[in-house]
C-alpha positions in Angstrom: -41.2 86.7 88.8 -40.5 85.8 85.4 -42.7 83.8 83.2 -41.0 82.1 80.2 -43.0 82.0 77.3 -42.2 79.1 74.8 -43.2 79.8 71.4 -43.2 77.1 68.8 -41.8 78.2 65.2 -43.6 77.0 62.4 -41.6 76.1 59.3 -42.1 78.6 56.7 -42.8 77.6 53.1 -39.6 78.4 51.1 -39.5 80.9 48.7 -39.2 80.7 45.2 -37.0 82.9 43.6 -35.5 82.8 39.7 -32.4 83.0 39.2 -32.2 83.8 36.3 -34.6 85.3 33.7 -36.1 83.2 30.8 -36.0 85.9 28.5 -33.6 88.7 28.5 -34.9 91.6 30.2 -35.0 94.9 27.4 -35.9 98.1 28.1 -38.9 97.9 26.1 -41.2 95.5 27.1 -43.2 95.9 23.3 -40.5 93.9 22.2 -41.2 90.7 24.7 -44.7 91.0 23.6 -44.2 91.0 19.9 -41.8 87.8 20.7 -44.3 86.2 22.0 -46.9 87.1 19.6 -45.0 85.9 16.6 -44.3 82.4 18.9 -47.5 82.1 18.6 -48.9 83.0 15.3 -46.4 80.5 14.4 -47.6 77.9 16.1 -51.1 78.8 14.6 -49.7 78.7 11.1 -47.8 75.4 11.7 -51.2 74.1 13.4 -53.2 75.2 10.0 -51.0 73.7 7.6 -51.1 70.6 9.3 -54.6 70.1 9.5 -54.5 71.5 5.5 -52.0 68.6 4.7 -54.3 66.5 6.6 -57.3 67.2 4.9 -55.4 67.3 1.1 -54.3 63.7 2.5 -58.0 62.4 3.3 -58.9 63.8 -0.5 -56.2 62.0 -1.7 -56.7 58.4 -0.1 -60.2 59.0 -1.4 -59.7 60.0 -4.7 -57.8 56.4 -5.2 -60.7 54.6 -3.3 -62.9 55.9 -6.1 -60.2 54.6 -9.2 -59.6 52.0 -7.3 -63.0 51.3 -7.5 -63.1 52.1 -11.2 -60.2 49.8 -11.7 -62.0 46.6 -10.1 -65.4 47.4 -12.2 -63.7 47.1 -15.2 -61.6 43.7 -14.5 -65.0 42.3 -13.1 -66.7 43.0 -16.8 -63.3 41.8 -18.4 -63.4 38.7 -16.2 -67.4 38.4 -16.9 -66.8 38.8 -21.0 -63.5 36.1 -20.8 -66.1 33.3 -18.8 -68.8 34.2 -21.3 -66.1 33.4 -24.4 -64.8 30.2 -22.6 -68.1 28.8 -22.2 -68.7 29.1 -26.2 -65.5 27.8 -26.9 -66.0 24.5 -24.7 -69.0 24.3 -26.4 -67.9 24.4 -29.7 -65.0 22.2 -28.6 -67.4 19.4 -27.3 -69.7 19.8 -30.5 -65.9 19.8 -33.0 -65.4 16.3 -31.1 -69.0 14.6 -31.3 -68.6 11.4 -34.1 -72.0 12.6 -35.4 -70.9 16.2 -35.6 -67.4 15.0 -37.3 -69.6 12.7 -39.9 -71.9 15.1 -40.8 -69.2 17.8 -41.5 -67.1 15.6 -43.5 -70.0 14.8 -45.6 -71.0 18.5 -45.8 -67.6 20.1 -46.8 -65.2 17.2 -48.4 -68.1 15.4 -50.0 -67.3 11.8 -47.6 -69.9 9.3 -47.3 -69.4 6.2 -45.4 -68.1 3.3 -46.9 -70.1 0.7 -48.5 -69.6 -3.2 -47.6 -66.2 -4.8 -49.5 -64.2 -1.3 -49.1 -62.8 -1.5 -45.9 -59.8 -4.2 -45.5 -58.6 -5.7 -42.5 -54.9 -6.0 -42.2 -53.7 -7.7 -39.6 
């Protein structure tokens, strides 16, 4: 009597292999780990003098908030000091065209007075 036994295969997950090395094998494997050392303190370096350049760059943007600043308080007082001098010159303006002002000063410096009746003519 013969029994047949039926076995089922399971697929087997493939297996990876590399063909071919990332880095070249050497005899000395001091050498791969200095490599990769110096991969990384470059990175490190790189990493450092961009957050340095970063940080000289925030200073920066800063230091011209603050003139900025500087810049805008001055032209406010230059601004407030031309208002103040436009204000006394419409002033003096308005009292230069008043008839009473005008009357007064010709009487003051050119010696006028105003006329007495028979010297004004008409001419029409």
């Amino acid at each position: 009597m013969s029994v047949a036994v039926r076995t089922t295969s399971t697929p087997r997950p493939p297996v990876l292999t590399v063909r071919r090395p990332l880095v070249r094998p050497t005899g000395d494997p001091r050498r791969l780990l200095r490599l990769i050392r110096n991969r990384v303190v470059r990175r490190i370096l790189l990493l450092v003098a961009l957050l340095a350049l970063l940080c000289l760059t925030r200073v920066w943007v800063q230091l011209q908030v603050v003139d900025l600043g500087y810049q805008l308080s001055a032209s406010r007082r230059l601004q407030q000091r031309l208002d103040q001098e436009h204000r006394e010159l419409q002033a003096e303006l308005a009292m230069r065209r008043d008839p009473a002002a005008l009357a007064a000063e010709a009487q003051r410096r050119l010696g006028l007075v105003p006329p007495v009746k028979g010297q004004v003519v008409d001419v029409r």
